[in-house]
N, C-alpha and C positions, 0 to 999 in steps of 0.2 A: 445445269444439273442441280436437283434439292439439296439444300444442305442437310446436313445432320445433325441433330445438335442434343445436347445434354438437356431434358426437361426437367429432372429433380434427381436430387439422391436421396436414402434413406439409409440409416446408420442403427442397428444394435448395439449397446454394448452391457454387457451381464455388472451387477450389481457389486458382485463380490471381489475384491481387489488382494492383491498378493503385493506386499512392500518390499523398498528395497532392503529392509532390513530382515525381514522371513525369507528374503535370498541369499544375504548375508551371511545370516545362521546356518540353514540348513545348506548351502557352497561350503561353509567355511570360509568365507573370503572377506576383506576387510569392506566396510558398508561404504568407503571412500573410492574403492575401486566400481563398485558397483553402481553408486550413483554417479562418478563424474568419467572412471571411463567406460562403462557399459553402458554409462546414460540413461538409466532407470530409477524413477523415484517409487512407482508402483504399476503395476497393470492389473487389467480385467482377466479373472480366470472362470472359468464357467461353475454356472450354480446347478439343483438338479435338475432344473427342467433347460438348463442352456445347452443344446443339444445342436450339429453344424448347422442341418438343412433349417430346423426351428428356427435358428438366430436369422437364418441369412431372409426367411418367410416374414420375420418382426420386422426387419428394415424392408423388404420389399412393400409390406404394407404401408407401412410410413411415406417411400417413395409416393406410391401411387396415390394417397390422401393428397399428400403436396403439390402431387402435378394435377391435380384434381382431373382425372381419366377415369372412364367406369373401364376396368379390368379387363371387358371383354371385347375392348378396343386392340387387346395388346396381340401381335401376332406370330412372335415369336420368345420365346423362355433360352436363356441360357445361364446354366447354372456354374457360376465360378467360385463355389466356394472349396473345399478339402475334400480328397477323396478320403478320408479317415470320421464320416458321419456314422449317419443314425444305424444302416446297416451296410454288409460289404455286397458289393456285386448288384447294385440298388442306384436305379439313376432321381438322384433328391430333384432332378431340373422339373421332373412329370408331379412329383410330391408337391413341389413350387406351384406350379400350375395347378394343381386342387384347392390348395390353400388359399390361393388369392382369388382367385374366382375366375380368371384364362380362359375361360372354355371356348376360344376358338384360334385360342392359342396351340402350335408344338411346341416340343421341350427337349433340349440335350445335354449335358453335362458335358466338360472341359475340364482340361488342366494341363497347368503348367507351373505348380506350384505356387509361390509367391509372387509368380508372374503372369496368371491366371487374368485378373483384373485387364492388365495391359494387352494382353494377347486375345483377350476376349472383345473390348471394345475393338479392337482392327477384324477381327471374326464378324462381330457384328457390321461394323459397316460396312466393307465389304458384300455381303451377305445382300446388306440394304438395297446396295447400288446395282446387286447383279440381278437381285428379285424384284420386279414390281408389286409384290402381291406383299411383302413386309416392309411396312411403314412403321410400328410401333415396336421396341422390342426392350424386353425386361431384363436386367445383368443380375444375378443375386444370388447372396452363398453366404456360407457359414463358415468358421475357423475358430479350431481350438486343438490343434499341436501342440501345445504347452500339455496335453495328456503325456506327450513321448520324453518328455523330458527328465533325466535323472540327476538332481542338482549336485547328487555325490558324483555325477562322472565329470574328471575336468576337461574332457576330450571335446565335450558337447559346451564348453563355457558359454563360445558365442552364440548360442539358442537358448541362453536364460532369461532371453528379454522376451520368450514367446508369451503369447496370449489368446484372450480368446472375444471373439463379436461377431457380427452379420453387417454386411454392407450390401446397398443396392442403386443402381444407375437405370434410369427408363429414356431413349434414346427416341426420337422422333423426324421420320424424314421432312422436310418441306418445316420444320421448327427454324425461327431465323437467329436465334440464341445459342450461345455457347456453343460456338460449332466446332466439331470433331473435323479437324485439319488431318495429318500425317502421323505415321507410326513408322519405328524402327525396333525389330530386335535381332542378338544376338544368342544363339547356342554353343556349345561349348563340350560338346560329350566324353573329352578327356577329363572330365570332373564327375561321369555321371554314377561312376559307382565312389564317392567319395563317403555320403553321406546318406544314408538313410537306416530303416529299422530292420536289421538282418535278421529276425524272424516273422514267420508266419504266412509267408509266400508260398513256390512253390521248391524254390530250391531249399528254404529250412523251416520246414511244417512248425504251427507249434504243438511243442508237446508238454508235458506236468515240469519235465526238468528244462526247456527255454520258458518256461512261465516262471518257475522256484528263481531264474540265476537270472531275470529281468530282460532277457533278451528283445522281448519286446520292444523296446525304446531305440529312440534316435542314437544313436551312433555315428563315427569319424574312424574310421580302420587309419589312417594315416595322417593325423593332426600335425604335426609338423610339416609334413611334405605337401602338405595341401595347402597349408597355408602361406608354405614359398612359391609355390604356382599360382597361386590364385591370387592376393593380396594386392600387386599393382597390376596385373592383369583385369582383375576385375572393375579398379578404378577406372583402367582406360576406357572399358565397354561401357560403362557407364556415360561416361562422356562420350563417346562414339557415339551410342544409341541416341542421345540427346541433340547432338550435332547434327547426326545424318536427320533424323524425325523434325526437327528445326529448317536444315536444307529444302526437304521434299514438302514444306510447307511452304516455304519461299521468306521462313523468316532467317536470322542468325541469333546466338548467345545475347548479344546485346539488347535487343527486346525482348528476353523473358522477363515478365510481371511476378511470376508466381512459380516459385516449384513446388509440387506433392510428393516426397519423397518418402518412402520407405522407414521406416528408424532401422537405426543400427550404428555402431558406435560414435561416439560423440565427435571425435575427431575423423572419423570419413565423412559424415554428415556435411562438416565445413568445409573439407579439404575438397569435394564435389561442388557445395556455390563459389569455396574461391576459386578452381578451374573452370568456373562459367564464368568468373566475375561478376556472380551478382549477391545482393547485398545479404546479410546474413537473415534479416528482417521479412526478408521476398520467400521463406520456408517457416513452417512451423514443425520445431522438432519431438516427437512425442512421446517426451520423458515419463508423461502422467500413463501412458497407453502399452508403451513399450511397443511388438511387433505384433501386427493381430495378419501375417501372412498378406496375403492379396487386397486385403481390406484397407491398408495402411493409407493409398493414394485416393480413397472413397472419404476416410476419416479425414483424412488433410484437407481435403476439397471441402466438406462440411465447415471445420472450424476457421479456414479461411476465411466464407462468407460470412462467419458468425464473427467475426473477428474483423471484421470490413479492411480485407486485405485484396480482396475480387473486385476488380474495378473494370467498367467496361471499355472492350478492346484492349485488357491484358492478355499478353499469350502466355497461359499455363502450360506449363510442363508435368507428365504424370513419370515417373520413372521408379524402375522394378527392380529387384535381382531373387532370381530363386534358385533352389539346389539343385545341380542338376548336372550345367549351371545355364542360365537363362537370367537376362539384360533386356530390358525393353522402354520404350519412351513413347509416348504421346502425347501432339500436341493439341490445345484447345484452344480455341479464342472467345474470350469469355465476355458475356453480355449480348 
């Protein structure tokens, strides 16, 4: 059977930066808490024309220069970036597909939040294995949730590390490089009304008075309680996801070369490589980036190579978690 393998990625990321200290001020919260336990030195926040589907179009292009492909080789689009883009009710995956020049490409849009990225490469190859007629296919999306954010609510603390970029992955069957191995995820729907923006749906319209009282924004209706269910529940899926997706590859924990993890706070960060036992050095953590959503494990992979941390025949691990909740891991072998 062809392998699958990663041809190139391409990476956005918007100019304009938000410091740990303009989080600081505008939290309230002391600039110590914020850099060393929310782990944030500064991130990208979107400029005017940083817009989701736009961002995720800038690193799709960049991809496909790098894997040096004419565009109209590519024959499938899937779009992983935020459903909270350019407009609502609007599939950006067919927008993707104008932009880059696809035209014998389809196109669909996806999600699963921060999880999106991981559930979308197991989409794709899947997809690969079952169709002979798709050989090439393009991952690419935008993310800027750091719009929902209100840094007076302390309910939404652990969402002040959001941000905003475009990440993209071009995927190629019978490619003998970086080959897409196994994936694992997990769901969790006892979580799924925990967190999100309770207006503007169809159970709470928006109207002048949910626009005046901010209802718009991310929200946590039970902060406390959620965070006693979820907190080492979610470490274990973590690890689960990484174990079982390692299993059905035929590797174990002891050969991971590389994780791409997610940011988010500085001590789960660790507490995740030292329950893999591996070294702290095998991740880069993304102090400078903060959480740019699905993108996170696209940027890691980036700075890895640039960082000469990819070495051939390491097994990379890509792993997720988004609100919902959704855990997801994939694995690579890289070179």
């Amino acid at each position: 059977m062809d392998t699958i393998g990663v041809v190139s990625t391409g990476v956005y990321i918007p100019e304009k930066r938000m410091t740990s200290k303009e989080i600081s001020e505008q939290a309230g919260i002391p600039l110590e808490v914020v850099e060393q336990k929310m782990g944030i030195r500064e991130k990208p926040i979107p400029g005017v024309d940083d817009h989701t589907a736009e961002m995720g179009i800038r690193a799709a292009k960049q991809a496909i220069e790098k894997a040096g492909i004419d565009p109209k080789e590519i024959d499938l689009i899937i779009y992983i970036g935020e459903e909270h883009k350019e407009y609502p009710l609007w599939t950006a995956g067919i927008k993707l597909q104008q932009e880059v020049g696809a035209v014998n490409a389809w196109a669909f849009d996806t999600a699963l939040r921060c999880g999106t990225t991981i559930m979308g490469l197991k989409v794709a190859k899947d997809m690969m294995r079952s169709d002979p007629s798709i050989n090439t296919v393009l991952l690419a999306g935008g993310y800027r949730n750091v719009d929902f954010i209100n840094y007076q609510n302390p309910r939404t603390r652990f969402m002040f590390n959001l941000g905003a970029g475009g990440g993209a992955i071009i995927l190629k069957k019978g490619f003998p490089e970086n080959e897409i191995l196994e994936s694992h995820l997990i769901t969790d729907g006892s979580f799924s009304e925990d967190v999100y923006v309770t207006t503007g749906g169809t159970k709470n319209p928006i109207t002048k008075e949910t626009l005046d009282a901010g209802l718009y924004q991310l929200d946590v209706l039970d902060p406390s309680g959620m965070k006693e269910r979820l907190e080492q529940k979610s470490m274990d899926n973590f690890i689960a996801c990484i174990e079982k997706a390692l299993n059905k590859s035929g590797y174990e924990k002891e050969d991971i070369g590389y994780v791409a993890m997610l940011h988010m706070k500085k001590s789960a960060h660790l507490y995740v490589l030292d329950q893999l036992g591996v070294e702290h050095d095998k991740s880069i953590y993304l102090e400078d980036y903060g959480h740019i959503g699905q993108i996170d494990q696209i940027l890691s992979l980036e700075l890895a190579e640039q960082q000469g941390k990819l070495k051939k025949g390491d097994i990379v691990v890509l792993v997720s978690a988004g609100i919902g909740y959704a855990w997801g891991a994939n694995i690579i072998k890289w070179g």
